[in-house]
N, CA, C and O of each residue as an XYZ file, in Angstrom:
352
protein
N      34.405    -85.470     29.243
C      33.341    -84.480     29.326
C      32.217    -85.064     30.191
O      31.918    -86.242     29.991
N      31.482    -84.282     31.245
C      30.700    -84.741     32.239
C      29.140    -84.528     31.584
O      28.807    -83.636     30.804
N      28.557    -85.270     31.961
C      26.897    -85.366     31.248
C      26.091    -83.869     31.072
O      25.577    -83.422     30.047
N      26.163    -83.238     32.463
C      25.966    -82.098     32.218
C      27.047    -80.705     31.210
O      26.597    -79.586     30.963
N      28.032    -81.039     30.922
C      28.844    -80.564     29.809
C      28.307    -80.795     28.553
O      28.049    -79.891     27.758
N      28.107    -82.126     28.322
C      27.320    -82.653     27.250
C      26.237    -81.745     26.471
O      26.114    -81.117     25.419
N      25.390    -82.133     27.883
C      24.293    -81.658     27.829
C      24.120    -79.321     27.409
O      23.295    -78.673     26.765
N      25.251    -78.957     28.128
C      25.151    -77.806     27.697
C      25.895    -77.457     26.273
O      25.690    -76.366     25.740
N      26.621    -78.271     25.780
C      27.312    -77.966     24.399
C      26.196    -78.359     23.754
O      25.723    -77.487     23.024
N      25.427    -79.731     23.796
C      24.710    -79.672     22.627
C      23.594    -78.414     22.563
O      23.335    -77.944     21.455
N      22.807    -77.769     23.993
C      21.948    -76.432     23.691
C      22.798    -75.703     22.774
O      22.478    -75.423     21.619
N      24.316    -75.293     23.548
C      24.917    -74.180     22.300
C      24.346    -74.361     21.098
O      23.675    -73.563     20.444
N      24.815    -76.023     20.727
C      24.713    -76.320     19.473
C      23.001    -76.005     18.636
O      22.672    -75.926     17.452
N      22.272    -75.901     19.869
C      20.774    -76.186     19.160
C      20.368    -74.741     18.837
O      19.536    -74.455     17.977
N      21.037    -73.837     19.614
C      20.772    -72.566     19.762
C      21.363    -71.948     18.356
O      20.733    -71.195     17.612
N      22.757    -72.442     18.139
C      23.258    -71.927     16.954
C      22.494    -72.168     15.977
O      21.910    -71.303     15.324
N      22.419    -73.689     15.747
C      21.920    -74.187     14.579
C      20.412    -73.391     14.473
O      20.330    -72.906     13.345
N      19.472    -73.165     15.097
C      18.216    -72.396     14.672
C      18.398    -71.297     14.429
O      17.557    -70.795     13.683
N      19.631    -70.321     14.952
C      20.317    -69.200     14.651
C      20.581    -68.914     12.979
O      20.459    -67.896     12.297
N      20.920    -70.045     12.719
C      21.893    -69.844     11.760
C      21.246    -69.603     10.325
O      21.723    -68.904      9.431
N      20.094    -70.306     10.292
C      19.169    -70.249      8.912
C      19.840    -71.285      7.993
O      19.950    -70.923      6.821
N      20.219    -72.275      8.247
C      21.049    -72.984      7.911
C      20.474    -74.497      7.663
O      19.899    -75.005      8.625
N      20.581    -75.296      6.402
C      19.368    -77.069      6.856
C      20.474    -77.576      7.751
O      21.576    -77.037      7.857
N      19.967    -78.962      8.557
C      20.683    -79.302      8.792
C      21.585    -80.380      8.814
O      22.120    -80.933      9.775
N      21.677    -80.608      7.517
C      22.603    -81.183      6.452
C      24.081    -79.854      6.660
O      25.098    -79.967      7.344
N      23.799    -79.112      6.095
C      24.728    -77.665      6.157
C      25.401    -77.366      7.075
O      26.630    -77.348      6.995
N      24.640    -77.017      8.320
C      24.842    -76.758      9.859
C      25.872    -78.228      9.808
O      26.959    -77.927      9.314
N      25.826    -79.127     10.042
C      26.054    -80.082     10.870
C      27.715    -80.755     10.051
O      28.568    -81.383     10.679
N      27.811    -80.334      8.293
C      28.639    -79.740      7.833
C      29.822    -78.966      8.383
O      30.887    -79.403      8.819
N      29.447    -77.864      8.277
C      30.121    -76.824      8.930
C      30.781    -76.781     10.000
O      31.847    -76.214     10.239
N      29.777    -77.717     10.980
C      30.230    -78.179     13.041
C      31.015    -79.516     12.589
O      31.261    -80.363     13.447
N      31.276    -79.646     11.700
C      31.505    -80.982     11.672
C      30.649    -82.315     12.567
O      31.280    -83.289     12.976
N      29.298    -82.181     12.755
C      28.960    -83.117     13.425
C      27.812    -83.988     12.853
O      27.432    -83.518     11.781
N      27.270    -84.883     13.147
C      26.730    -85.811     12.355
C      24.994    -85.692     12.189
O      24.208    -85.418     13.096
N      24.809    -85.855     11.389
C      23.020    -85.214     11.386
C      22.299    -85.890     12.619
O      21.724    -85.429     13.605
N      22.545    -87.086     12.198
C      21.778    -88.379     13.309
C      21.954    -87.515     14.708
O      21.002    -87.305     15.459
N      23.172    -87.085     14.937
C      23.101    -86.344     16.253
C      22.582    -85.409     16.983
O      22.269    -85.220     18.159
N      22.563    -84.566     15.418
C      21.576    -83.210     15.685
C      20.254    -83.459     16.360
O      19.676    -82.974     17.333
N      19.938    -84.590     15.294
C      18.001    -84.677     15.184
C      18.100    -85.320     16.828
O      17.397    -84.809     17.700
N      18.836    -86.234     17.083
C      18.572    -86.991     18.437
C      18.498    -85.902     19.723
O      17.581    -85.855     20.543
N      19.711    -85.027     19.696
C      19.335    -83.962     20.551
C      18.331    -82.893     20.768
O      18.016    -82.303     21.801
N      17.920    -82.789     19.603
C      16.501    -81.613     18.747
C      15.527    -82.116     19.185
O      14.548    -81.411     19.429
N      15.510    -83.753     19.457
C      13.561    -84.269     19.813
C      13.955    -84.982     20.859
O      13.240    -85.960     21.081
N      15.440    -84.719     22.048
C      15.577    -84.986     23.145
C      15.377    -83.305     23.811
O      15.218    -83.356     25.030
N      15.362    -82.221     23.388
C      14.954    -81.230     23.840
C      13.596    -80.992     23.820
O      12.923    -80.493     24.722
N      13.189    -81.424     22.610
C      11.420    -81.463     22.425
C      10.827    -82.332     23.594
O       9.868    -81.800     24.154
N      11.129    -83.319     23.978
C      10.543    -84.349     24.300
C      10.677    -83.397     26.284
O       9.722    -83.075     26.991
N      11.977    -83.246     26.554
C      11.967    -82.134     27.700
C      10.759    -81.091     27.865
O       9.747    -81.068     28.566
N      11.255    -80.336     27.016
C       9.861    -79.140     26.976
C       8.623    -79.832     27.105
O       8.034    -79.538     28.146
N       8.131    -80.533     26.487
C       6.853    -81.136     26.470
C       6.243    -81.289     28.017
O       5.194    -80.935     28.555
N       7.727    -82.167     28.559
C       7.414    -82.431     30.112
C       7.521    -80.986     30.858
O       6.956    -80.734     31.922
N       8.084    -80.360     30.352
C       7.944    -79.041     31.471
C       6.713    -78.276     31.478
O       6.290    -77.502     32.337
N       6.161    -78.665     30.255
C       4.773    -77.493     29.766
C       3.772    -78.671     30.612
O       3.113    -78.166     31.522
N       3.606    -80.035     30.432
C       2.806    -80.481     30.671
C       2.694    -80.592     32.599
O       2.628    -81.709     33.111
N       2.687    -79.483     33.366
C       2.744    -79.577     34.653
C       1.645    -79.322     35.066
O       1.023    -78.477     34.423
N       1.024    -79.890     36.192
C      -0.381    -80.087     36.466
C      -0.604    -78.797     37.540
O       0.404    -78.526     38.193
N      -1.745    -78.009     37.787
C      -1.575    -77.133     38.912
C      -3.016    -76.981     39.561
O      -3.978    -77.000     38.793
N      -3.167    -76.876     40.524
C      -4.473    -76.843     41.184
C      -4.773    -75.085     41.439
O      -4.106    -74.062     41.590
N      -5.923    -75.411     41.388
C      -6.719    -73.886     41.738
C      -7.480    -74.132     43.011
O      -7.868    -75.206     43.471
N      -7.625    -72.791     43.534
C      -8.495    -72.616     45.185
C      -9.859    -72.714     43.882
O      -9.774    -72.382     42.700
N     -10.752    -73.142     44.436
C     -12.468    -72.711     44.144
C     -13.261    -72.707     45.291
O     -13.239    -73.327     46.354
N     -13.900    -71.923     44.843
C     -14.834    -70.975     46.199
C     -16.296    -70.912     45.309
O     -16.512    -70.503     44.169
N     -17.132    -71.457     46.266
C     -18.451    -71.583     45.739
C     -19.350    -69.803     46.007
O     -19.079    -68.870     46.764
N     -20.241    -69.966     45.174
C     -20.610    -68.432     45.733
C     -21.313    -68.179     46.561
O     -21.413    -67.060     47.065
N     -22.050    -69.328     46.927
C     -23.315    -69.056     48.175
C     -24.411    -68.977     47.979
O     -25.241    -68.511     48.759
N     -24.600    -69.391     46.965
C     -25.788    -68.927     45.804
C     -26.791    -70.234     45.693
O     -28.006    -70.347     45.853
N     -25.957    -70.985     45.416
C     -26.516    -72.478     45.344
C     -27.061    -72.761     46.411
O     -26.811    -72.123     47.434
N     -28.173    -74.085     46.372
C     -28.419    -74.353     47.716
C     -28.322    -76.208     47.620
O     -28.937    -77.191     47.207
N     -27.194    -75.828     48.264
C     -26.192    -77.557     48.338
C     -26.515    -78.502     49.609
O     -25.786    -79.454     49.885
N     -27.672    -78.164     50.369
C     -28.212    -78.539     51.040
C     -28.845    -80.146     50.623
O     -28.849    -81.233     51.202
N     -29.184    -79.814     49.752
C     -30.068    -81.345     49.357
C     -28.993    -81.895     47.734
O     -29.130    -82.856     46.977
N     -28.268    -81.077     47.753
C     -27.343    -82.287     46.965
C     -26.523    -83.275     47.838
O     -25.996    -82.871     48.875
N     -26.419    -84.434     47.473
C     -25.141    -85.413     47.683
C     -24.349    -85.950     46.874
O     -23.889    -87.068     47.102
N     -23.943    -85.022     45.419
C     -22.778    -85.210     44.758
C     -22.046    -83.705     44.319
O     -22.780    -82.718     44.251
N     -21.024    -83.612     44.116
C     -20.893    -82.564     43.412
C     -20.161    -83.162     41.694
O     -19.743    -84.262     41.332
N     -20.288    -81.842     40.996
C     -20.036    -82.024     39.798
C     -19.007    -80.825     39.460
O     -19.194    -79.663     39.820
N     -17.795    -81.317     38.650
C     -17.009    -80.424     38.057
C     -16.823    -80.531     37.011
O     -16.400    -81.607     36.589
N     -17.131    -79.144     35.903
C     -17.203    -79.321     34.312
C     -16.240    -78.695     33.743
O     -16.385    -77.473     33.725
N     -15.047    -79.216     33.140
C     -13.904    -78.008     32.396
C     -13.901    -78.462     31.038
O     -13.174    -79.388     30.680
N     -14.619    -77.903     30.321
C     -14.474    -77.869     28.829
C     -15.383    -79.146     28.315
O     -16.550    -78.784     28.165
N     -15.208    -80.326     28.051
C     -15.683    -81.598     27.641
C     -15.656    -82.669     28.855
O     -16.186    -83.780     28.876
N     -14.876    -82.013     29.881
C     -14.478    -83.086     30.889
C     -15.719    -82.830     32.080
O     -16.419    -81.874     32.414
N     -15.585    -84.031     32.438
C     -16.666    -83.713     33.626
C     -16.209    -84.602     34.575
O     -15.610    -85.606     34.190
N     -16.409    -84.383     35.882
C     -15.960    -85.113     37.224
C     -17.166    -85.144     38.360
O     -17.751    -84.121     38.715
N     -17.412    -86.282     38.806
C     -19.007    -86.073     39.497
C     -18.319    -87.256     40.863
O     -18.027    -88.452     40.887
N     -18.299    -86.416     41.605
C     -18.390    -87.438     43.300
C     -19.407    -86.918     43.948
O     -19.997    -85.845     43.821
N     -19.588    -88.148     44.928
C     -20.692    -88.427     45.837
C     -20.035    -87.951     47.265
O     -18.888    -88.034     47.704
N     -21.176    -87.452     47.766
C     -20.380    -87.130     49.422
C     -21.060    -88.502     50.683
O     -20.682    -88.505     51.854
């Protein structure tokens, strides 16, 4: 069986098993397969997702014209608690 085979039997498997309403003691019973295996694939999928959600993305920003940035020589960027301050 090739890694990516692997890799798609155990989704079946993850897909069923949350399907099923089943612990997975029971589930893993039933598949005949070993708990230790389940859980390893369950928080090797978690651990995936995590990296897919955590993707970084930039935004255009456009000042309004409003300001008068004339006599500044830093700017400042504030998102939530974070703050970022360079010098020009």
């Amino acid at each position: 069986m090739t890694h990516i085979e692997l890799r798609q039997q155990w989704k079946a498997r993850i897909e069923a098993y949350r399907a099923s309403n089943l612990s997975a003691k029971e589930f893993c019973k039933q598949h005949n397969i070993k708990v230790r295996q389940l859980y390893y694939w369950l928080n090797k999928e978690s651990k995936e997702e995590d990296q897919t959600h955590n993707t970084v993305q930039w935004l255009p920003v456009s000042l309004s014209g409003k300001e008068d940035t004339s006599l500044s020589d830093f700017l400042t960027v504030k998102v939530g608690p974070a703050v970022i301050e360079t010098g020009f």
